[in-house]
VEXMAR-592979 format. One record per residue (C-alpha): x, y, z. Coordinates in steps of 0.02 Angstrom, whole numbers, padded with zeros to 5 digits, always signed. Example, Ala and Ser with C-alpha at 12.3 -4.5 7.8 and 13.67 -1.06 7.14 Angstrom:
% VEXMAR-592979
+00615-00225+00390;+00684-00053+00357;
//
This chain:
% VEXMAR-592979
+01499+01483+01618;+01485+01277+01638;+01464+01274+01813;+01296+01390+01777;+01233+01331+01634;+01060+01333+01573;+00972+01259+01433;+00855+01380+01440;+00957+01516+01397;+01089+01565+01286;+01274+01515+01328;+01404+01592+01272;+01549+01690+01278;+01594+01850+01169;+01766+01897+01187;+01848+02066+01111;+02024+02023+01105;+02209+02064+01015;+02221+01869+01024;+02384+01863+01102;+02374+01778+01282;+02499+01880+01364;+02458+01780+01538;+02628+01650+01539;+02532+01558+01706;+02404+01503+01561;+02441+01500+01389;+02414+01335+01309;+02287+01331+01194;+02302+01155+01169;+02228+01140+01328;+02110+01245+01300;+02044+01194+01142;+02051+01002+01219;+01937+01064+01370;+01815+01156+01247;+01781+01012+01115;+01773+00889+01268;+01586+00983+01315;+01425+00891+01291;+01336+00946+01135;+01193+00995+01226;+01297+01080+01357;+01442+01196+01265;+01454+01364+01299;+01500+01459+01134;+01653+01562+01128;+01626+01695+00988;+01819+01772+00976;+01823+01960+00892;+02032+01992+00833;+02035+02181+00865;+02188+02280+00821;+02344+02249+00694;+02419+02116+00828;+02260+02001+00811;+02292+01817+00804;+02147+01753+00703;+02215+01579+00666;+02237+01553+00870;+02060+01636+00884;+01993+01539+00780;+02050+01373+00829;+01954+01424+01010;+01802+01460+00906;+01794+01290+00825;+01845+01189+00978;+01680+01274+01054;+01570+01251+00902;+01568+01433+00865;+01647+01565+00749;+01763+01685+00759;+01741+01863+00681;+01897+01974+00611;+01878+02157+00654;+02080+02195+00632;+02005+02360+00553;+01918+02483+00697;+01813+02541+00574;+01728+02364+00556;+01673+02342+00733;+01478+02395+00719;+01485+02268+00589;+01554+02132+00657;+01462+02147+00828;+01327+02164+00715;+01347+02000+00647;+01410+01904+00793;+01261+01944+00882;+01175+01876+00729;+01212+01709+00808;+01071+01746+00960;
//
């Protein structure tokens, strides 16, 4: 999403997720977090993190959030979903 940014247009990531990086070739969210924050102001792309399921790791999720200047929704319960997307969409 960096390499095609464009002010004129909305940038950012949603991601539905359990929140459990199950990838061992790249799992540090200290990097990640560190790579996010280190964006221009005027040139972040947003990561908006949904935790989906019972295994949901909102306090990693949300640390991703922050680091891009975003937020991170909690939708642990299926039946909150519409809701949530509802209200992470609010944020366009």
């Amino acid at each position: 999403m960096a390499g095609e940014f464009d002010p004129s247009r909305i940038n950012a990531v949603v991601v539905l997720t359990d929140g459990r990086n199950e990838f061992p070739a790249d799992n540090n969210l200290e990097s990640l977090t560190r790579v996010l924050r280190s964006e221009a102001a005027d040139r972040v792309v947003r990561v908006f993190p949904i935790a989906y399921g019972d295994d949901a790791d909102l306090v990693e999720l949300q640390a991703i959030a922050d680091a891009s200047r975003a937020a991170a929704y909690d939708a642990s319960d299926p039946a909150s979903l519409d809701k949530v997307l509802t209200a992470v969409l609010s944020n366009f």
